[in-house]
C-alpha positions as CSV (number, residue, x, y, z in Angstrom):
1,X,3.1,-37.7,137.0
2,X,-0.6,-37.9,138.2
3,X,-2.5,-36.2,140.4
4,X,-4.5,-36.8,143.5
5,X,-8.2,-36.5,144.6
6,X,-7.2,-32.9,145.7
7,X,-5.3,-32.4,142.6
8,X,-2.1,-32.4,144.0
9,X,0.9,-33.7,141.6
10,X,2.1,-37.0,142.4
11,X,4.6,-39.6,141.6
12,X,3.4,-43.2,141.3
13,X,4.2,-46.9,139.6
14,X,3.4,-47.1,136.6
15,X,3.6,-51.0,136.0
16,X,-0.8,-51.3,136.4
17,X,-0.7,-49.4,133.3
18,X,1.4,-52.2,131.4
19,X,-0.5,-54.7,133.0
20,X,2.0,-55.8,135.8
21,X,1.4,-55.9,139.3
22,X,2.0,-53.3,141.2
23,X,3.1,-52.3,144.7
24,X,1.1,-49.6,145.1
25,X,3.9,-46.7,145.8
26,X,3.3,-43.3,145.0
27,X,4.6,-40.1,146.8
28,X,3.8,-36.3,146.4
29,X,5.7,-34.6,143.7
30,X,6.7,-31.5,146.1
31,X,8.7,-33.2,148.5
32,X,10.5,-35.5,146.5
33,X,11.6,-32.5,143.7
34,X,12.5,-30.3,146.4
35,X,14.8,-33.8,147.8
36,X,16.2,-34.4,144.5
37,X,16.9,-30.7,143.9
38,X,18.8,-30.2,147.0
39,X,20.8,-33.4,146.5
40,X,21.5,-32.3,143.0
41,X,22.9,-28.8,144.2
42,X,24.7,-30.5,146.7
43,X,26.1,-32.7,144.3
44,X,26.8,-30.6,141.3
45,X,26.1,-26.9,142.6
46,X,29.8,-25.5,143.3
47,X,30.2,-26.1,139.5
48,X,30.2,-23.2,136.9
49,X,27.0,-22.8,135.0
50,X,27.2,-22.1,130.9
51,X,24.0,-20.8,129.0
52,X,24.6,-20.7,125.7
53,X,22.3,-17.7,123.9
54,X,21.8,-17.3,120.5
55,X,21.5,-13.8,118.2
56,X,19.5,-13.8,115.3
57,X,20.6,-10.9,113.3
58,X,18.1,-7.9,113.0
59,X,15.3,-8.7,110.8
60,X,16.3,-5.0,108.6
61,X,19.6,-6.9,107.9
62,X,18.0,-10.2,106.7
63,X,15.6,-7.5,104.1
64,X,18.6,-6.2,103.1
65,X,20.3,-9.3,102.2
66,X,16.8,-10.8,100.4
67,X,17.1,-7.7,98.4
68,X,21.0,-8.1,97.4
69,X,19.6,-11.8,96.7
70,X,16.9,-10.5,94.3
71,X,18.6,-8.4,92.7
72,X,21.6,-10.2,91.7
73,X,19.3,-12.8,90.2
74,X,17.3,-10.5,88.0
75,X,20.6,-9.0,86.4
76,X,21.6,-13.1,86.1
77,X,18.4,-13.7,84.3
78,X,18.8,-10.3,82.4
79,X,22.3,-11.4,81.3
80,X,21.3,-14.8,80.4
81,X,18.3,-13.8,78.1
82,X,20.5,-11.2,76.7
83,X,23.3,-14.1,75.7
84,X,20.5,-17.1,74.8
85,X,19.2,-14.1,72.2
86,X,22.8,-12.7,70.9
87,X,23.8,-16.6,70.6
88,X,20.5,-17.8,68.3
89,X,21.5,-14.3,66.2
């Protein structure tokens, strides 16, 4: 994509950038996507469309869960300190 003197978007070769020759074609963007959008539709509009979404769950249930987290690893480090000291007696 480039754009013109008046700043219009526009489709060009891109081979004078590699250092190739280049025959100097180039074509306004707005034509050519509303060409290639009608020919898509036509092509592939009668079909169903899918759009898949994704749910996060609530941010409150993810605190809650944190919290179970926490505190079922202090009472495993609670449990574990308590048997390393009844083991060494």
């Amino acid at each position: 994509m480039r754009y013109s003197t008046a700043n219009a978007p526009s489709y060009g070769c891109g081979a004078s950038a590699n250092g190739k020759k280049c025959a100097g074609v180039a074509m306004k963007a707005d034509p050519l996507e509303a060409w290639v959008t009608a020919r898509f539709l036509q092509a592939f509009g009668h079909r169903e469309v899918l759009q898949y979404v994704e749910e996060l769950p609530e941010v409150a249930a993810l605190a809650d869960v944190e919290a179970a987290i926490s505190a079922t690893a202090t009472k495993m480090t609670t449990t574990m300190l308590t048997l390393t000291r009844w083991h060494r007696g």
